[in-house]
C-alpha positions in Angstrom: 9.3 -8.0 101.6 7.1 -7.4 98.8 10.2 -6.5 96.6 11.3 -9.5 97.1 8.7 -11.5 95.9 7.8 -9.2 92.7 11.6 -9.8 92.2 11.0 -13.4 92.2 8.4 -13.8 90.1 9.8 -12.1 87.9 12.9 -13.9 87.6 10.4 -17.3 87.7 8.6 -16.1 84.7 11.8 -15.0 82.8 13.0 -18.3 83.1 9.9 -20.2 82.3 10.1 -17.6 78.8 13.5 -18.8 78.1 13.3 -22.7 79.0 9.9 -22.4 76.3 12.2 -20.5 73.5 14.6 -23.8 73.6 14.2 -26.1 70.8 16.6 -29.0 69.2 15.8 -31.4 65.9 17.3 -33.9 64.5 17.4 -33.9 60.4 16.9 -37.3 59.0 15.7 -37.8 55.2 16.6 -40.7 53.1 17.9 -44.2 53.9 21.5 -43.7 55.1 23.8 -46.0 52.8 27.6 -46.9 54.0 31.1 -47.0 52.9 31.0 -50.8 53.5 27.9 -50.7 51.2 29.0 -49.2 48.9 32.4 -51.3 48.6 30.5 -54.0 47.2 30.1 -52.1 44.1 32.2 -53.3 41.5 32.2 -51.4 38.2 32.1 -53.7 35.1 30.6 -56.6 37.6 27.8 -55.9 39.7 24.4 -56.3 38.1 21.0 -53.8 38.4 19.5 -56.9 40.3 22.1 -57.1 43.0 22.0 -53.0 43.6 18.2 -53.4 44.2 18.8 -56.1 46.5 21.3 -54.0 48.5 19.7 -50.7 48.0 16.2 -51.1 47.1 14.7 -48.4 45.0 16.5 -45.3 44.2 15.2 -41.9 45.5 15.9 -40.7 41.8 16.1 -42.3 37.9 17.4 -41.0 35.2 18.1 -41.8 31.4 15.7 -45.0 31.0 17.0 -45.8 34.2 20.8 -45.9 33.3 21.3 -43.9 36.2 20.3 -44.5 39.6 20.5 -41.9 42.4 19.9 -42.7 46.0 19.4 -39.5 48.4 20.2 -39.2 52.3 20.3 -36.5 54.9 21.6 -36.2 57.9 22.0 -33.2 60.5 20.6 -31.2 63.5 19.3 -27.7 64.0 18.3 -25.7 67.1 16.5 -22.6 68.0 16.7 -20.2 71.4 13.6 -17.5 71.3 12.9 -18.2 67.6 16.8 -17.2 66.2 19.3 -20.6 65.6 21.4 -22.4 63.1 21.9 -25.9 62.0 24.1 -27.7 59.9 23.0 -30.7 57.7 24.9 -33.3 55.4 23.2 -34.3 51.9 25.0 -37.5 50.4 24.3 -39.0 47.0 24.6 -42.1 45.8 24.8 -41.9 41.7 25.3 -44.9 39.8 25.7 -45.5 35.9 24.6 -48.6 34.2 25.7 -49.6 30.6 23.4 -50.9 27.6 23.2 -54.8 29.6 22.6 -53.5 33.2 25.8 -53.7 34.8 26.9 -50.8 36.6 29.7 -48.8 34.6 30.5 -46.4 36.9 29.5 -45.0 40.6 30.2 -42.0 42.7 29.4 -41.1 46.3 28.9 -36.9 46.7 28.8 -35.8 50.1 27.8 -31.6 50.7 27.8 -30.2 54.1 24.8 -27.0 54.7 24.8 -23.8 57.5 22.7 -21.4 58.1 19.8 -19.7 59.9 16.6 -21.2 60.9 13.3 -19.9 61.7 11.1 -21.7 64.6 8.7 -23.5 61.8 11.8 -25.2 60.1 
């Protein structure tokens, strides 16, 4: 009988070690900007005015502010008794003005990262 219950507290407090070693977060940095956004863009057309009024102020400048960039991440990670991975998405934004403010060029990056995490990540 005793067995028994030294067996089961055992197997209660190896559970209540792993349910406390769980941990999931989400990764979200940046205000996400979409495909349908950034359709509206027309190089040679659309104006420094209307790309503030769509996008508000970019996460990055560059150049006398020729060059806007606009920064977003997206992406999870999750630990089990401190060892875990996560994968996260960075997307860019970069647009190019000319001499008059109208955009000359834009580009959308998108990277993907994996790896290890520690439980302070």
């Amino acid at each position: 009988m005793k067995v028994k219950i030294v067996l089961l507290f055992m197997a209660l407090g190896l559970c209540m070690i792993m349910i406390s070693g769980c941990a999931y977060k989400s990764i979200k940095h940046g205000e996400e900007i979409t495909d349908e956004q950034v359709a509206k863009i027309v190089d040679g057309k659309t104006a420094k005015e209307e790309i503030f009024i769509e996008f508000g102020n970019p996460s990055k400048t560059m150049d006398n502010e020729k060059v806007f960039f606009y920064n977003w991440t997206r992406g999870s990670k999750s630990s089990f008794l401190g060892l875990g991975g996560g994968t996260a998405y960075t997307h860019s934004l970069v647009i190019v003005f000319d001499e008059k403010g109208v955009v000359k060029s834009h580009k959308i990056t998108r990277g993907a990262t994996e790896g290890a995490v520690g439980v302070n990540d």
